[in-house]
N, C-alpha and C positions, 0 to 999 in steps of 0.2 A: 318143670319150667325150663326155659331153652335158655345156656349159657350162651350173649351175645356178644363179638370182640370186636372195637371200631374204632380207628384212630380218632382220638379226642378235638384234632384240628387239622384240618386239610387245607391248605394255600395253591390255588388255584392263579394264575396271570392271565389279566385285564385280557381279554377275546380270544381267550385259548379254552382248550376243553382241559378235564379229569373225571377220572374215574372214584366217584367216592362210592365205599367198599365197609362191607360187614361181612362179620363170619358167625357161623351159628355151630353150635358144639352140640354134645346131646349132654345131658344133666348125671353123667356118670364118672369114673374113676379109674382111667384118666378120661381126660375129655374126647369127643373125638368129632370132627366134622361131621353134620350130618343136616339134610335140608329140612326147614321147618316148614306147617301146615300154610301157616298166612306169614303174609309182610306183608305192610301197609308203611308207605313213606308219607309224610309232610314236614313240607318244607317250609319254615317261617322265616322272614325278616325281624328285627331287632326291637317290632313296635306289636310284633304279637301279631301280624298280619299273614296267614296260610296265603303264598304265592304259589302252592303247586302239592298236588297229591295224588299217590299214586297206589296201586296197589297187584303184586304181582302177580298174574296170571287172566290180570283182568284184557280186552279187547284193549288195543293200542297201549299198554303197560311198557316201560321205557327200562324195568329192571330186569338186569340180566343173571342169569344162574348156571354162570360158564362150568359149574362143576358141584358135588356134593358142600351144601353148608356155606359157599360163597356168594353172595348175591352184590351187584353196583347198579348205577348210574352214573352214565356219562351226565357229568351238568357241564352245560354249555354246546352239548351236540346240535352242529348246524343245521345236524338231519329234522331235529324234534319241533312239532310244531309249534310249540311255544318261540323258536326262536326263526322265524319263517314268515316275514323276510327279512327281517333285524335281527341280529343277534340280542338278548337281553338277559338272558342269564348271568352271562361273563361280562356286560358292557361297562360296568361300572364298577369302581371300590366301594366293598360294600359287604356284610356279614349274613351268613345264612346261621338257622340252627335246620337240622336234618334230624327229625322225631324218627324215628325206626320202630315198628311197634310189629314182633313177633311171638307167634306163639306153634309151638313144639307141636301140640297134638291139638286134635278137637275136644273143646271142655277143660281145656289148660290152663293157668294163669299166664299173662301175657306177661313178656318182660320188655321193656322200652331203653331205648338206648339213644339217647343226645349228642349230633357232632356237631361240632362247632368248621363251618366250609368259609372261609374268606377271598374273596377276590379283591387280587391287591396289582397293581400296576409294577410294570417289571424293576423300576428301578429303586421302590422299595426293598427288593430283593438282594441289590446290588449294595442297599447299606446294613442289610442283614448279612454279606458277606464283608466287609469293613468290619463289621461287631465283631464278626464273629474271630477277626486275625487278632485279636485285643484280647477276646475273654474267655473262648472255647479253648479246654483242656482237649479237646480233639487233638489239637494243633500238637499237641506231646504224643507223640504215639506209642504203643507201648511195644509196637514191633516195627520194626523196617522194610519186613518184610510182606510185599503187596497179598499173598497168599494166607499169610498171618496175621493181617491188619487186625488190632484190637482198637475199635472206634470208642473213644472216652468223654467225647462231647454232647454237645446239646443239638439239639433239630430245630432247622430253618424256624417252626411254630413256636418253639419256647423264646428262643434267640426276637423274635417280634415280639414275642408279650411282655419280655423285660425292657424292651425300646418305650415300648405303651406306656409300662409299667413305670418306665424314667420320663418319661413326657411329664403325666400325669405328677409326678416330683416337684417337674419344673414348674407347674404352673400352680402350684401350692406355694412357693416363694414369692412372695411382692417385689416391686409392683405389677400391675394390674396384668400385661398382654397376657394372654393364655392361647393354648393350641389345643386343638380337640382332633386332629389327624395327623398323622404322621409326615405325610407331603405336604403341610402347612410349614413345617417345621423349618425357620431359615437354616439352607445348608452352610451358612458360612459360619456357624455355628453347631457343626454334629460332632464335632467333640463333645462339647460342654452336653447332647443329647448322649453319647456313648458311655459317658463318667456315671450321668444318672440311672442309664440301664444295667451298667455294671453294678452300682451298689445293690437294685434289685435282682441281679443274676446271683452277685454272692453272698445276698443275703437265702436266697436257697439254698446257695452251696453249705452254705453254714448251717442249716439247720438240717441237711443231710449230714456233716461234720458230727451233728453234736448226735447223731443217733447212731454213725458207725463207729467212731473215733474210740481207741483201746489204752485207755490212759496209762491202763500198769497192768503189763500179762507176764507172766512166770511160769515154768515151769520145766523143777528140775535144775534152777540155774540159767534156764535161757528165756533170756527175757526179751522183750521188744514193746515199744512205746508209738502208738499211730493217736498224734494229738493236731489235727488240723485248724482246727475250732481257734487257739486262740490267734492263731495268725489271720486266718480272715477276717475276724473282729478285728483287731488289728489296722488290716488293708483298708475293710470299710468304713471305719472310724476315721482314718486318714481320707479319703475320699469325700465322705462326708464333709467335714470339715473345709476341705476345701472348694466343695461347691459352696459351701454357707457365705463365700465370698463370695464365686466368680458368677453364680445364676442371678443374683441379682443386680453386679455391675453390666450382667448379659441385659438383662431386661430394659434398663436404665437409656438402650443405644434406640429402643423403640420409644421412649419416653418424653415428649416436648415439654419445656422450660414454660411454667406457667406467667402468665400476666395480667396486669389489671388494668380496668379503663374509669379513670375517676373523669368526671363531666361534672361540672360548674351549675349549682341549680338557682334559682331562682334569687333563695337570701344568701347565695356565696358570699357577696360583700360585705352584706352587714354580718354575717357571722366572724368574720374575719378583722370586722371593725372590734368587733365585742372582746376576741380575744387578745387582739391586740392593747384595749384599752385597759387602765392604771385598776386598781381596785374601787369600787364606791361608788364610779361612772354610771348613769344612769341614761338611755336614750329613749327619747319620748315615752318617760314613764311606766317603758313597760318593762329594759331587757336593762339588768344592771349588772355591773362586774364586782363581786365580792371573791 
């Protein structure tokens, strides 16, 4: 069976191309690039619907295998005819899934591999860089040296899922507005969006804490203690907290002041006679006040 390796999320910008990319290994120790028998692409939208399939080596086939074990598609190429004389691949924001279905030899088991392709308009981008001066440990680097760079952060992809990931927060708080994309979202309020993706960012951080974190190592007399975990619990307990205030006075500014319309019906008066009247009163026999 062919080991296949593929970025889990690929972010694409609204009418620009990318190349989204797989790599195929051969099934041994260590692994080692090498090209397999079939590839077959389909590409689905979010509702289950195949908008594109491909298959390499077939007549007009768009996958390329610039080298041993690497195979892409450009999505969005101006050249391809799907996007001829409109662009439509990149036109819109909007999710792909990319099925990959390879297999090694003839008579193989096939192995399938799912990416997740997004095309996102560019200044979603621009508030993925805001987040990210707020919450990526990148931003610490662990050298100063450009040759030496040790990159400690998160990717453009993760950085957007914890945005989602804090949307999706906000609109669990009452009352009612809710947002279902991210460019919906009022920007005079991307703090209050940055706070609630922060809790989602560290709360991963956290549960990578609580699985590397070295509570009490010895040895010999030299000790050293790597305890993260309670401090991000901590920060996001604090955070929390104070969204439980501010996302709902957030909410409250899209909220109008209810009102009521009472209209005067038919026995207005004499209802008004009735309740006015003493106790015992009886009017034409029928309506009495006790």
């Amino acid at each position: 069976m062919a080991v296949v390796d593929a970025n889990p999320l690929v972010l694409i910008l609204k009418n620009f191309t990318r190349r989204v990319t797989i790599k195929t290994f051969t099934n041994a120790e260590p692994p080692v690039l090498a090209n397999a028998d079939s590839v077959v692409l389909q590409v689905q939208d979010l509702s289950d619907n195949v908008v594109y399939t491909d298959t390499f080596g077939a007549v007009g086939s768009r996958i390329v295998n610039p080298s041993a074990g690497i195979y892409y598609i450009v999505w969005g190429d101006p050249a391809a005819p799907e996007n001829v004389p409109d662009q439509t691949e990149t036109a819109q924001h909007c999710r792909f899934l990319f099925v990959w279905a390879v297999v090694d030899a003839p008579g193989a088991e096939e192995e399938q591999r799912v990416q997740t392709v997004e095309v996102l308009p560019a200044r979603l981008l621009d508030c993925v860089r805001e987040f990210r001066s707020q919450l990526d440990k990148g931003m610490k680097a662990a050298s100063v040296d450009p040759e030496d760079f040790c990159p400690l952060g998160y990717t453009d992809g993760m950085l957007l899922e914890y945005l989602y990931g804090g949307m999706t927060l906000i609109n669990a708080y009452q009352p009612y507005p809710t947002w279902c994309a991210l460019e919906d979202f009022p920007q005079c309020f991307k703090q209050t969006l940055f706070d609630a993706g922060m809790i989602v960012g560290i709360n991963s951080q956290t549960l990578f804490a609580i699985d590397s974190d070295i509570e009490n190592w010895s040895d010999q007399g030299n000790a050293f203690v790597i305890n993260h975990t309670p401090k991000l619990a901590a920060f996001n307990a604090a955070l929390s907290q104070r969204l439980d205030k501010i996302i709902p006075m957030m909410k409250l500014h899209f909220v109008r002041s209810g009102s009521v319309k009472t209209e005067a019906g038919p026995n207005f008066r004499l209802n008004t006679l009735v309740q006015m009247s003493p106790n015992g009163a009886t009017f034409r026999n029928v309506f009495s006040r006790s």
